[in-house]
C-alpha positions as CSV (number, residue, x, y, z in Angstrom):
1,X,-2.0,13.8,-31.4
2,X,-4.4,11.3,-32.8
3,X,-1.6,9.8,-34.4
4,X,0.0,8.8,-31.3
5,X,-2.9,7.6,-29.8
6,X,-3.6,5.3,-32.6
7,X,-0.2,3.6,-32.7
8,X,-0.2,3.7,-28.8
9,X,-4.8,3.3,-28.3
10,X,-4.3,1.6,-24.9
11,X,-1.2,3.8,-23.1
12,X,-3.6,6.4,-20.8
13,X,-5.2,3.4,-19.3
14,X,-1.3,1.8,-19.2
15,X,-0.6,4.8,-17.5
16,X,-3.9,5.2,-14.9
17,X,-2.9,1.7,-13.8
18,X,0.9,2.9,-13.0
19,X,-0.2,5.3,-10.9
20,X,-3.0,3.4,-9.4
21,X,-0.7,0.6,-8.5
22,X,2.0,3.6,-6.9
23,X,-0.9,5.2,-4.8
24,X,-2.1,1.5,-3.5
25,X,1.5,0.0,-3.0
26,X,1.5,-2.3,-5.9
27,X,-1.3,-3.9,-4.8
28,X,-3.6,-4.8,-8.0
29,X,-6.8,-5.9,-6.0
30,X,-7.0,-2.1,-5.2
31,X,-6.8,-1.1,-8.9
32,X,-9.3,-3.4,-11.1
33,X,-11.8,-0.6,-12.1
34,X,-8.6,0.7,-14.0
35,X,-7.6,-2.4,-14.8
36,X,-10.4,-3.2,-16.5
37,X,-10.4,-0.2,-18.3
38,X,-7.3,-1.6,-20.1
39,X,-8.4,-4.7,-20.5
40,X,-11.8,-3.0,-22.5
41,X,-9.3,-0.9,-24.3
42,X,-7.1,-3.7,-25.5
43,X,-10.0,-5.5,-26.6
44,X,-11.5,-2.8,-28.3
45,X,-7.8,-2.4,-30.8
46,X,-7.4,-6.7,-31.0
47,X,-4.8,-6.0,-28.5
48,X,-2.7,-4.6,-30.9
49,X,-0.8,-2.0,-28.5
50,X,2.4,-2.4,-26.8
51,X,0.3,-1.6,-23.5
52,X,-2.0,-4.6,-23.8
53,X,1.0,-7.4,-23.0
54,X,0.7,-7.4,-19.7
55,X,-2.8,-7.1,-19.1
56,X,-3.4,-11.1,-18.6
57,X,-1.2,-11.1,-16.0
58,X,-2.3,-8.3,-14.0
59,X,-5.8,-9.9,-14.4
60,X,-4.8,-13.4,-12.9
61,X,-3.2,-11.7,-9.9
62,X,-7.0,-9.5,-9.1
63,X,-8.9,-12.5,-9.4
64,X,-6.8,-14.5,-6.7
């Protein structure tokens, strides 16, 4: 398992923000603690997971 989660570093906090999002009907303002979460995540690998490409936009859309 460690493997995985050092090709993939970033895909819990992918996936907290999924279900966040679900729970809060897609609404991201509702979800930035976990967004952030990624964001710290995807800063902590250089952004080097598949998880981190969206994270820019999801963070332009909470700070509106």
């Amino acid at each position: 398992m460690a493997r995985e989660q050092s090709k993939e570093p970033c895909k819990k906090e992918a996936c907290d923000i999924q279900a966040c999002l679900s729970k809060n009907n897609f609404l991201p303002q509702r979800c930035r603690k976990v967004i952030e979460l990624l964001q710290s995540c995807c800063e902590k690998c250089n952004y080097e997971s598949t998880h981190c490409a969206s994270v820019a936009g999801i963070l332009k859309q909470i700070s509106k």
